[in-house]
DRENTORNU-505560 format. One line per field, with one value per residue (C-alpha): residue number from 1; residue in three letters; chain; x, y, z. Coordinates in Angstrom, 3 decimals. Layout:
! DRENTORNU-505560
num: [NUM ...]
residuo: [ALA ...]
cadena: [A ...]
x: [X ...]
y: [Y ...]
z: [Z ...]
END
This chain:
! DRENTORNU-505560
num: [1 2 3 4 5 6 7 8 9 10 11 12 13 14 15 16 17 18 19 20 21 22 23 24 25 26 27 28 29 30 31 32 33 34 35 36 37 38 39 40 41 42 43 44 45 46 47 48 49 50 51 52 53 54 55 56 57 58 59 60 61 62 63 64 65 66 67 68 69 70 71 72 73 74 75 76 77 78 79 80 81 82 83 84 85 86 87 88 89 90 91 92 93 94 95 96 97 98 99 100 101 102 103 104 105 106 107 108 109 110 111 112 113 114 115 116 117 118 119 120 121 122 123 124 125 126 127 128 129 130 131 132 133 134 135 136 137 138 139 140 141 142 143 144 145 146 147 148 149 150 151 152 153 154 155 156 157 158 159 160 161 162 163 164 165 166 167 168 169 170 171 172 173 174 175 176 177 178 179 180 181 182 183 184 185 186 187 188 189 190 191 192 193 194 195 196 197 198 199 200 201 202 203 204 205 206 207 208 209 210 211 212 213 214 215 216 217 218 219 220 221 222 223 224 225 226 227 228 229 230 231 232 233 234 235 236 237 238 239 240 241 242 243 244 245 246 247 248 249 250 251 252 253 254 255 256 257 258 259 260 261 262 263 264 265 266 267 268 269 270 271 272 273 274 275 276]
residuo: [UNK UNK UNK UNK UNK UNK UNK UNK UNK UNK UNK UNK UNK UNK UNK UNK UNK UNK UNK UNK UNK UNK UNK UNK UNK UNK UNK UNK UNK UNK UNK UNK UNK UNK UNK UNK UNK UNK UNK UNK UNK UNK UNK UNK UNK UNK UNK UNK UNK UNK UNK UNK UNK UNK UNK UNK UNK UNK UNK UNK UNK UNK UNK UNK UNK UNK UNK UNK UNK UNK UNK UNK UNK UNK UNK UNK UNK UNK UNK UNK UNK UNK UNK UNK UNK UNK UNK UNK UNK UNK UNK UNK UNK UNK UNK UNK UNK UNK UNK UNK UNK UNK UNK UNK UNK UNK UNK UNK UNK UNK UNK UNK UNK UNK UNK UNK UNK UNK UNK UNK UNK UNK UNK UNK UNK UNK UNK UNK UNK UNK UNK UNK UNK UNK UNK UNK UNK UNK UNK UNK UNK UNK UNK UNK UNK UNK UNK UNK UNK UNK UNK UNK UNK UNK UNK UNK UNK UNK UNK UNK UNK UNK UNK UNK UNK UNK UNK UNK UNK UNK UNK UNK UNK UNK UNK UNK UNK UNK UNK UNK UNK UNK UNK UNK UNK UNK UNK UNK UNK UNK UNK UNK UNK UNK UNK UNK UNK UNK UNK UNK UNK UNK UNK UNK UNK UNK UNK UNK UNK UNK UNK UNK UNK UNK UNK UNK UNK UNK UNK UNK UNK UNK UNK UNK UNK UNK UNK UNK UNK UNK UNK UNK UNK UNK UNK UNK UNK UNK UNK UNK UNK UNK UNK UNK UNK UNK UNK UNK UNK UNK UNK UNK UNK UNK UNK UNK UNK UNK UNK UNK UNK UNK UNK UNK UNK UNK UNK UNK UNK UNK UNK UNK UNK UNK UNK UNK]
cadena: [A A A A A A A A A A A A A A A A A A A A A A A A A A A A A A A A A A A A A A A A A A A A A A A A A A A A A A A A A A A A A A A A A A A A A A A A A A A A A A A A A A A A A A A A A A A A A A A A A A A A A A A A A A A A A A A A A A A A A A A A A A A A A A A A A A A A A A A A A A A A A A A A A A A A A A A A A A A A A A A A A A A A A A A A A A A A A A A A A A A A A A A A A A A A A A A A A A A A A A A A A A A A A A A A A A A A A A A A A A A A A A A A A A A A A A A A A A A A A A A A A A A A A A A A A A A A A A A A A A A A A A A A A A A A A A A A A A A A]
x: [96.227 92.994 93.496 91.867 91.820 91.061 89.645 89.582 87.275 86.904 88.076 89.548 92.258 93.257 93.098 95.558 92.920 92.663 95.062 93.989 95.003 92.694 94.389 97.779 96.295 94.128 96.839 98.440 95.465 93.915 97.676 97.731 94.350 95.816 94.601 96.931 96.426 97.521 96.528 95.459 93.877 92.568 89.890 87.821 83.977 83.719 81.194 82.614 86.135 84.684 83.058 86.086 87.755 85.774 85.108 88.787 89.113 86.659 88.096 91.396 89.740 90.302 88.208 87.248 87.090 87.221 85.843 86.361 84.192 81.052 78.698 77.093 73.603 74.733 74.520 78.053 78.040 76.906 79.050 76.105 74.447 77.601 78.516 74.820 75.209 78.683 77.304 73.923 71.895 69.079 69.235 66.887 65.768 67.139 65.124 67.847 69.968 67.422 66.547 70.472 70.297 67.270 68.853 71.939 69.938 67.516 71.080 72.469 69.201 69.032 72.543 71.846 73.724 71.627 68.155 65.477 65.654 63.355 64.102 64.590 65.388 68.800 69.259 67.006 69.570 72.129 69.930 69.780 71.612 72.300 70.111 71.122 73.488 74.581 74.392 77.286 77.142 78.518 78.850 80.916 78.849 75.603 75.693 76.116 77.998 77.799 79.226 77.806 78.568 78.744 78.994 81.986 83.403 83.686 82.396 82.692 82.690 81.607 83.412 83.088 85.536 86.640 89.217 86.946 83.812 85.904 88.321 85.592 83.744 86.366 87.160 83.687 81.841 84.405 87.078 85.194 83.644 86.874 87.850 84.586 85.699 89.300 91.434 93.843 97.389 99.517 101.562 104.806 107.535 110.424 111.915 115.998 118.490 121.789 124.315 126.267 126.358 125.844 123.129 125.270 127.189 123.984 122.444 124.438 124.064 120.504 120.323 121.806 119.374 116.639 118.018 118.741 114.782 112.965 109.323 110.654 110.459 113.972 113.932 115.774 115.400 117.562 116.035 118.150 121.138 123.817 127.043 124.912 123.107 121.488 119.061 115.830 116.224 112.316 111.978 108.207 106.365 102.658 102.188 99.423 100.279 102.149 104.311 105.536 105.755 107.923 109.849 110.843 111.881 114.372 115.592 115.987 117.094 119.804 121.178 121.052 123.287 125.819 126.151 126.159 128.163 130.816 131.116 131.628 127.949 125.862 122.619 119.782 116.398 113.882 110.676 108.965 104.880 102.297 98.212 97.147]
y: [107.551 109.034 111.763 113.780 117.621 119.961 123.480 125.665 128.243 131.778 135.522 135.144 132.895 135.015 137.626 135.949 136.877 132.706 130.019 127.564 124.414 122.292 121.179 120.326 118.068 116.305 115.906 113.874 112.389 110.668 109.687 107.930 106.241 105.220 107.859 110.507 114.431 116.482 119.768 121.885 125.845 128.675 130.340 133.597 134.292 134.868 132.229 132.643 131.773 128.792 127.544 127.987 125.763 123.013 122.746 122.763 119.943 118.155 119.158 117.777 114.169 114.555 111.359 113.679 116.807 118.699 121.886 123.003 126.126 128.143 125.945 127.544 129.606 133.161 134.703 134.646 130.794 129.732 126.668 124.724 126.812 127.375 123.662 122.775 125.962 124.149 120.465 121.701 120.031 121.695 123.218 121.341 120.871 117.371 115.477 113.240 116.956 118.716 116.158 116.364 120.396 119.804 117.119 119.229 122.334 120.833 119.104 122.773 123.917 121.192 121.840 125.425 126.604 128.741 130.068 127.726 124.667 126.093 125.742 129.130 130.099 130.280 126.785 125.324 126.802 124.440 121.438 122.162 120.362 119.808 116.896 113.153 114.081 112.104 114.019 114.065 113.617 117.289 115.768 118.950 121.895 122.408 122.228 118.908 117.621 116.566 113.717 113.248 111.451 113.380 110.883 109.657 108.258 111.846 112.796 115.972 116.782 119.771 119.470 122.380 125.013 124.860 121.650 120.934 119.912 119.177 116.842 114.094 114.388 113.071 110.130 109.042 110.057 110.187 107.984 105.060 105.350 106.504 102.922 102.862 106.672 106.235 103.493 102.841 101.850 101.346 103.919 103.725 106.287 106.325 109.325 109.708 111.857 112.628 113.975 116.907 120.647 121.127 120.377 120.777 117.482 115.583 116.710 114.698 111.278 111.512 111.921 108.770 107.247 108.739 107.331 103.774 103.990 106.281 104.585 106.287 109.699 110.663 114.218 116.380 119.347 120.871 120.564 123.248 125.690 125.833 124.310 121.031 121.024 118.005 116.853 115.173 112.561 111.134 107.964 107.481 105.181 104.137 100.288 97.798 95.937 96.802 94.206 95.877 99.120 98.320 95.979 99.253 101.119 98.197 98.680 102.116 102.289 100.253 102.453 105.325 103.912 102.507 105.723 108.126 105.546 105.886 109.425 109.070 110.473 108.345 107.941 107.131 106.219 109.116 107.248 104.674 105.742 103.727 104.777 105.087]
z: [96.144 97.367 99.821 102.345 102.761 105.498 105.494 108.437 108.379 110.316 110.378 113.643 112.472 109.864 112.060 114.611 117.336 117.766 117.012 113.829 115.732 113.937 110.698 112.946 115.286 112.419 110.164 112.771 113.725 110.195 109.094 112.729 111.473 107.858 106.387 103.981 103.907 101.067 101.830 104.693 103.894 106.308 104.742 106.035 106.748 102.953 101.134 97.940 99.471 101.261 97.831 95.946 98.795 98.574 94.949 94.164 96.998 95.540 91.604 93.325 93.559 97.421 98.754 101.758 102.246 105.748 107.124 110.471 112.097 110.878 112.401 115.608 115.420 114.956 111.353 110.111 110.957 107.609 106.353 106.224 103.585 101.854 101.938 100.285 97.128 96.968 96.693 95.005 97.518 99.120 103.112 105.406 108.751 109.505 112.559 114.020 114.281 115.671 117.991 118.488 119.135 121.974 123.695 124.387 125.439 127.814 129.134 129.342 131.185 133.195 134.427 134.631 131.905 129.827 131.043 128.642 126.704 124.080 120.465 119.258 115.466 116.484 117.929 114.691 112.423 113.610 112.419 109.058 106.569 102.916 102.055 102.544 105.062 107.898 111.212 113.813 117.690 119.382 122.805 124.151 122.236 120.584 116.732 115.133 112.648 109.135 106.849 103.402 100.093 96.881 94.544 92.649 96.450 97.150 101.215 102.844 106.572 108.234 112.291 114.588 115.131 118.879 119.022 122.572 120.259 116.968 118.447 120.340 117.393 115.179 117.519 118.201 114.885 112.090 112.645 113.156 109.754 108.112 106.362 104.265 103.148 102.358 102.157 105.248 105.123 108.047 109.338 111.292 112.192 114.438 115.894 116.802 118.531 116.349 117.809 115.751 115.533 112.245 109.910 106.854 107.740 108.503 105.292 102.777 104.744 105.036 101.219 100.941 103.331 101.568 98.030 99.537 100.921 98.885 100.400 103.410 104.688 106.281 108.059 110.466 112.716 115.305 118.843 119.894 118.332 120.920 122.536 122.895 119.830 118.750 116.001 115.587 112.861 111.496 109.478 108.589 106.371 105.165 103.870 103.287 106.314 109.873 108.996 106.247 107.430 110.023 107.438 105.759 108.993 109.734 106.615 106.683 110.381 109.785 106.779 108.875 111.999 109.559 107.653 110.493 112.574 110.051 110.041 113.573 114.622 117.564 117.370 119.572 119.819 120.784 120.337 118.237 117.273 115.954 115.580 118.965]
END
Protein backbone atom coordinates (compact mmCIF):
# COMPACT_ATOMS: atom_id res chain seq x y z
CA UNK A 1 0.00 0.00 0.00
CA UNK A 2 1.67 3.27 -0.80
CA UNK A 3 2.18 5.40 2.19
CA UNK A 4 2.93 8.76 3.32
CA UNK A 5 5.58 9.96 5.85
CA UNK A 6 6.12 13.00 7.85
CA UNK A 7 9.29 14.68 9.10
CA UNK A 8 9.33 17.40 11.55
CA UNK A 9 12.17 19.38 11.58
CA UNK A 10 13.89 21.86 14.29
CA UNK A 11 16.20 22.01 17.45
CA UNK A 12 13.57 23.43 19.46
CA UNK A 13 11.50 20.36 19.44
CA UNK A 14 14.12 18.26 20.46
CA UNK A 15 14.93 20.58 22.82
CA UNK A 16 11.35 20.57 24.42
CA UNK A 17 11.56 24.46 24.25
CA UNK A 18 8.31 24.01 21.62
CA UNK A 19 5.80 21.34 21.27
CA UNK A 20 6.12 19.09 17.79
CA UNK A 21 2.35 19.16 17.23
CA UNK A 22 2.63 18.80 13.64
CA UNK A 23 2.92 15.07 12.86
CA UNK A 24 -0.24 14.43 15.48
CA UNK A 25 -2.64 16.60 13.95
CA UNK A 26 -1.56 15.42 10.28
CA UNK A 27 -1.66 11.95 11.01
CA UNK A 28 -5.21 12.43 11.82
CA UNK A 29 -5.70 14.68 9.23
CA UNK A 30 -4.46 12.63 5.75
CA UNK A 31 -6.03 9.23 7.27
CA UNK A 32 -9.35 11.51 7.59
CA UNK A 33 -8.63 12.32 3.75
CA UNK A 34 -7.97 8.47 2.73
CA UNK A 35 -4.74 8.73 3.00
CA UNK A 36 -2.34 6.07 5.32
CA UNK A 37 0.82 7.21 7.41
CA UNK A 38 3.48 4.87 8.36
CA UNK A 39 5.89 6.79 10.04
CA UNK A 40 6.31 10.08 11.74
CA UNK A 41 10.31 11.36 12.84
CA UNK A 42 11.60 14.62 14.65
CA UNK A 43 14.72 15.50 13.28
CA UNK A 44 17.23 18.50 14.42
CA UNK A 45 18.83 21.59 12.52
CA UNK A 46 21.43 19.06 11.25
CA UNK A 47 21.42 18.69 7.19
CA UNK A 48 22.93 15.51 7.19
CA UNK A 49 20.10 14.25 9.62
CA UNK A 50 17.46 15.82 7.45
CA UNK A 51 19.02 14.01 4.25
CA UNK A 52 19.22 10.80 5.87
CA UNK A 53 15.37 11.38 6.69
CA UNK A 54 14.20 11.84 3.54
CA UNK A 55 16.23 9.49 1.53
CA UNK A 56 15.27 6.60 3.74
CA UNK A 57 11.49 7.88 3.27
CA UNK A 58 11.89 7.93 -0.07
CA UNK A 59 14.24 4.32 0.03
CA UNK A 60 11.01 3.22 2.06
CA UNK A 61 8.82 3.63 -1.24
CA UNK A 62 6.79 6.24 0.86
CA UNK A 63 4.48 7.83 -2.06
CA UNK A 64 4.94 11.19 -0.11
CA UNK A 65 7.06 12.36 1.94
CA UNK A 66 6.51 15.31 4.55
CA UNK A 67 8.66 17.92 6.14
CA UNK A 68 7.47 20.34 8.47
CA UNK A 69 9.74 23.62 9.58
CA UNK A 70 13.11 25.13 8.25
CA UNK A 71 11.54 27.25 5.85
CA UNK A 72 11.60 31.01 6.99
CA UNK A 73 14.57 33.52 5.84
CA UNK A 74 17.04 33.26 8.66
CA UNK A 75 20.24 31.05 8.11
CA UNK A 76 19.52 27.90 10.00
CA UNK A 77 16.20 27.67 7.90
CA UNK A 78 17.67 25.65 5.18
CA UNK A 79 15.25 22.68 4.24
CA UNK A 80 14.99 23.99 0.97
CA UNK A 81 18.63 23.53 0.15
CA UNK A 82 18.78 20.39 1.98
CA UNK A 83 15.62 19.05 0.30
CA UNK A 84 17.28 19.93 -3.39
CA UNK A 85 21.22 18.05 -2.33
CA UNK A 86 18.63 15.34 -1.18
CA UNK A 87 16.56 15.18 -4.53
CA UNK A 88 19.70 16.31 -6.69
CA UNK A 89 17.86 19.09 -8.16
CA UNK A 90 19.30 22.42 -8.41
CA UNK A 91 18.20 25.64 -5.83
CA UNK A 92 16.44 28.40 -7.72
CA UNK A 93 14.70 31.49 -7.50
CA UNK A 94 11.15 30.41 -8.48
CA UNK A 95 8.84 33.53 -9.87
CA UNK A 96 5.33 32.41 -8.87
CA UNK A 97 7.15 32.11 -5.00
CA UNK A 98 8.68 35.14 -5.09
CA UNK A 99 5.84 36.84 -6.40
CA UNK A 100 4.22 34.80 -3.42
CA UNK A 101 6.94 36.29 -0.76
CA UNK A 102 6.11 40.18 -2.10
CA UNK A 103 2.56 39.86 -2.06
CA UNK A 104 2.58 38.92 1.63
CA UNK A 105 5.08 41.65 2.62
CA UNK A 106 3.59 44.61 0.94
CA UNK A 107 0.22 42.97 2.78
CA UNK A 108 2.31 43.08 6.10
CA UNK A 109 3.41 46.76 5.30
CA UNK A 110 0.34 47.75 4.25
CA UNK A 111 -1.19 46.61 7.51
CA UNK A 112 1.64 48.01 9.36
CA UNK A 113 3.29 45.06 10.33
CA UNK A 114 6.82 45.31 9.46
CA UNK A 115 8.47 48.69 8.40
CA UNK A 116 9.06 48.05 4.20
CA UNK A 117 7.77 45.81 1.66
CA UNK A 118 11.14 45.61 -0.01
CA UNK A 119 12.57 42.37 -1.10
CA UNK A 120 15.57 41.92 0.89
CA UNK A 121 18.05 38.81 0.60
CA UNK A 122 16.33 37.47 3.41
CA UNK A 123 12.76 37.48 2.08
CA UNK A 124 14.30 36.15 -1.60
CA UNK A 125 15.66 33.18 0.20
CA UNK A 126 12.27 31.93 0.91
CA UNK A 127 11.52 31.75 -2.92
CA UNK A 128 13.96 29.50 -3.85
CA UNK A 129 13.27 26.09 -4.69
CA UNK A 130 14.59 22.81 -5.96
CA UNK A 131 13.73 22.88 -9.60
CA UNK A 132 10.28 21.78 -11.08
CA UNK A 133 8.70 22.38 -7.93
CA UNK A 134 5.26 23.36 -7.35
CA UNK A 135 4.95 26.38 -5.01
CA UNK A 136 2.45 26.52 -2.02
CA UNK A 137 0.06 29.40 -0.92
CA UNK A 138 1.35 30.62 2.96
CA UNK A 139 -1.78 32.63 3.54
CA UNK A 140 -0.94 33.05 7.45
CA UNK A 141 3.10 33.58 7.17
CA UNK A 142 5.62 34.50 4.66
CA UNK A 143 7.55 31.53 3.13
CA UNK A 144 5.79 29.32 0.73
CA UNK A 145 5.47 26.00 0.25
CA UNK A 146 6.68 23.27 -1.89
CA UNK A 147 5.25 20.03 -3.58
CA UNK A 148 7.33 18.24 -6.16
CA UNK A 149 7.50 14.90 -8.03
CA UNK A 150 10.63 12.82 -7.93
CA UNK A 151 9.95 10.36 -10.21
CA UNK A 152 8.92 6.80 -9.68
CA UNK A 153 5.26 8.43 -8.14
CA UNK A 154 7.45 9.58 -5.43
CA UNK A 155 6.43 13.63 -4.16
CA UNK A 156 7.80 15.38 -1.34
CA UNK A 157 6.37 18.34 0.59
CA UNK A 158 8.10 20.93 2.36
CA UNK A 159 4.97 22.76 4.95
CA UNK A 160 6.01 25.33 7.43
CA UNK A 161 6.74 24.79 10.95
CA UNK A 162 4.16 26.86 13.03
CA UNK A 163 0.70 24.62 12.82
CA UNK A 164 -0.90 28.54 12.19
CA UNK A 165 0.80 28.55 8.54
CA UNK A 166 1.25 24.62 8.24
CA UNK A 167 -2.23 23.68 8.98
CA UNK A 168 -4.26 26.19 6.12
CA UNK A 169 -1.73 25.21 3.93
CA UNK A 170 -2.50 21.62 4.04
CA UNK A 171 -6.28 22.21 3.62
CA UNK A 172 -6.13 24.65 0.84
CA UNK A 173 -2.86 23.56 -1.04
CA UNK A 174 -2.22 19.90 -0.28
CA UNK A 175 -5.19 18.14 0.36
CA UNK A 176 -6.92 19.05 -2.56
CA UNK A 177 -4.26 17.55 -4.73
CA UNK A 178 -3.74 14.56 -2.44
CA UNK A 179 -5.83 11.84 -4.69
CA UNK A 180 -3.48 12.30 -7.74
CA UNK A 181 -0.45 11.63 -5.02
CA UNK A 182 -1.73 8.68 -3.16
CA UNK A 183 -4.48 6.58 -3.50
CA UNK A 184 -7.57 7.23 -1.10
CA UNK A 185 -9.60 4.69 0.64
CA UNK A 186 -12.38 5.42 2.88
CA UNK A 187 -11.95 5.68 6.38
CA UNK A 188 -14.40 5.06 9.20
CA UNK A 189 -14.03 4.59 13.01
CA UNK A 190 -16.33 4.47 15.85
CA UNK A 191 -15.46 5.29 19.30
CA UNK A 192 -17.23 3.49 22.65
CA UNK A 193 -17.52 3.70 26.35
CA UNK A 194 -17.02 0.18 28.24
CA UNK A 195 -17.78 -0.01 31.36
CA UNK A 196 -15.21 -2.11 33.74
CA UNK A 197 -12.34 -1.49 36.07
CA UNK A 198 -9.99 -3.52 34.76
CA UNK A 199 -8.24 -3.72 31.56
CA UNK A 200 -7.09 -7.26 32.10
CA UNK A 201 -10.77 -8.54 31.67
CA UNK A 202 -11.37 -6.39 28.59
CA UNK A 203 -8.19 -7.56 27.03
CA UNK A 204 -9.08 -11.14 26.16
CA UNK A 205 -12.56 -10.21 24.51
CA UNK A 206 -11.18 -7.70 22.35
CA UNK A 207 -8.73 -10.34 21.03
CA UNK A 208 -11.49 -12.19 19.95
CA UNK A 209 -13.00 -9.22 18.26
CA UNK A 210 -9.88 -8.49 16.67
CA UNK A 211 -9.53 -12.31 15.37
CA UNK A 212 -13.28 -12.44 14.20
CA UNK A 213 -12.36 -8.87 12.18
CA UNK A 214 -8.84 -8.74 11.61
CA UNK A 215 -9.54 -5.70 8.65
CA UNK A 216 -10.43 -3.91 11.77
CA UNK A 217 -8.50 -2.07 14.27
CA UNK A 218 -10.00 -2.87 17.86
CA UNK A 219 -8.30 -0.72 20.75
CA UNK A 220 -8.71 0.41 24.27
CA UNK A 221 -7.58 2.99 26.74
CA UNK A 222 -8.69 3.90 30.15
CA UNK A 223 -10.26 7.43 30.27
CA UNK A 224 -9.65 7.49 33.79
CA UNK A 225 -8.11 5.00 36.76
CA UNK A 226 -10.45 5.28 39.65
CA UNK A 227 -13.70 4.12 41.50
CA UNK A 228 -15.52 4.99 38.14
CA UNK A 229 -13.16 3.83 35.74
CA UNK A 230 -14.21 3.37 32.33
CA UNK A 231 -12.64 2.58 28.91
CA UNK A 232 -12.43 3.92 25.51
CA UNK A 233 -13.04 1.05 23.09
CA UNK A 234 -11.86 2.17 19.03
CA UNK A 235 -12.99 0.16 16.04
CA UNK A 236 -11.43 1.75 12.84
CA UNK A 237 -11.23 0.74 9.30
CA UNK A 238 -9.93 1.93 5.66
CA UNK A 239 -11.91 0.39 2.44
CA UNK A 240 -12.39 1.13 -1.23
CA UNK A 241 -15.76 2.44 -0.66
CA UNK A 242 -17.77 4.11 2.51
CA UNK A 243 -20.06 1.52 2.02
CA UNK A 244 -17.78 -0.92 2.85
CA UNK A 245 -16.09 0.55 5.48
CA UNK A 246 -18.93 0.95 7.44
CA UNK A 247 -20.00 -2.72 6.29
CA UNK A 248 -17.02 -3.86 8.38
CA UNK A 249 -17.80 -1.68 11.49
CA UNK A 250 -21.33 -3.34 11.63
CA UNK A 251 -19.73 -6.33 11.57
CA UNK A 252 -17.36 -5.75 14.02
CA UNK A 253 -19.67 -3.65 16.29
CA UNK A 254 -21.90 -6.25 16.63
CA UNK A 255 -19.15 -8.86 17.79
CA UNK A 256 -18.10 -6.57 20.31
CA UNK A 257 -21.72 -5.96 22.13
CA UNK A 258 -22.40 -9.68 22.04
CA UNK A 259 -19.09 -10.59 23.55
CA UNK A 260 -18.85 -7.94 26.15
CA UNK A 261 -22.68 -8.22 26.68
CA UNK A 262 -22.06 -11.69 27.74
CA UNK A 263 -19.53 -11.09 30.16
CA UNK A 264 -21.92 -8.86 31.63
CA UNK A 265 -20.04 -5.46 30.41
CA UNK A 266 -22.43 -2.43 28.78
CA UNK A 267 -21.39 -0.63 26.26
CA UNK A 268 -22.11 2.61 24.66
CA UNK A 269 -21.63 4.71 21.89
CA UNK A 270 -19.04 7.66 22.37
CA UNK A 271 -18.96 8.92 18.85
CA UNK A 272 -19.08 7.84 15.27
CA UNK A 273 -16.19 9.93 12.80
CA UNK A 274 -15.99 10.11 9.28
CA UNK A 275 -13.44 12.63 7.02
CA UNK A 276 -14.65 15.89 7.79
Amino acid sequence: MKHIECIAIGNELLLGIVEEKNISWLCKRLTQAGGVVEQGVIVGDVPDDIEAAVRGAILRQAALVITCGGLGPTEDDQTMAILAEALNRPLEEHPEALAMVAERYRALYEAGEVPHPDLTPERRKMARLPRGAIPLRNTVGTAPGMLINIGDRTWVCALPGPPRENRPMVEQELIPRLGEIVPLHAYRERHYEAAVRDESVLAPLLQIVQRQHRDVYVKSRAAAFEAQTTFRLLLATRAPTAEEAEARLDAAEQSLRTILGEHGIALKTYSSHAPA
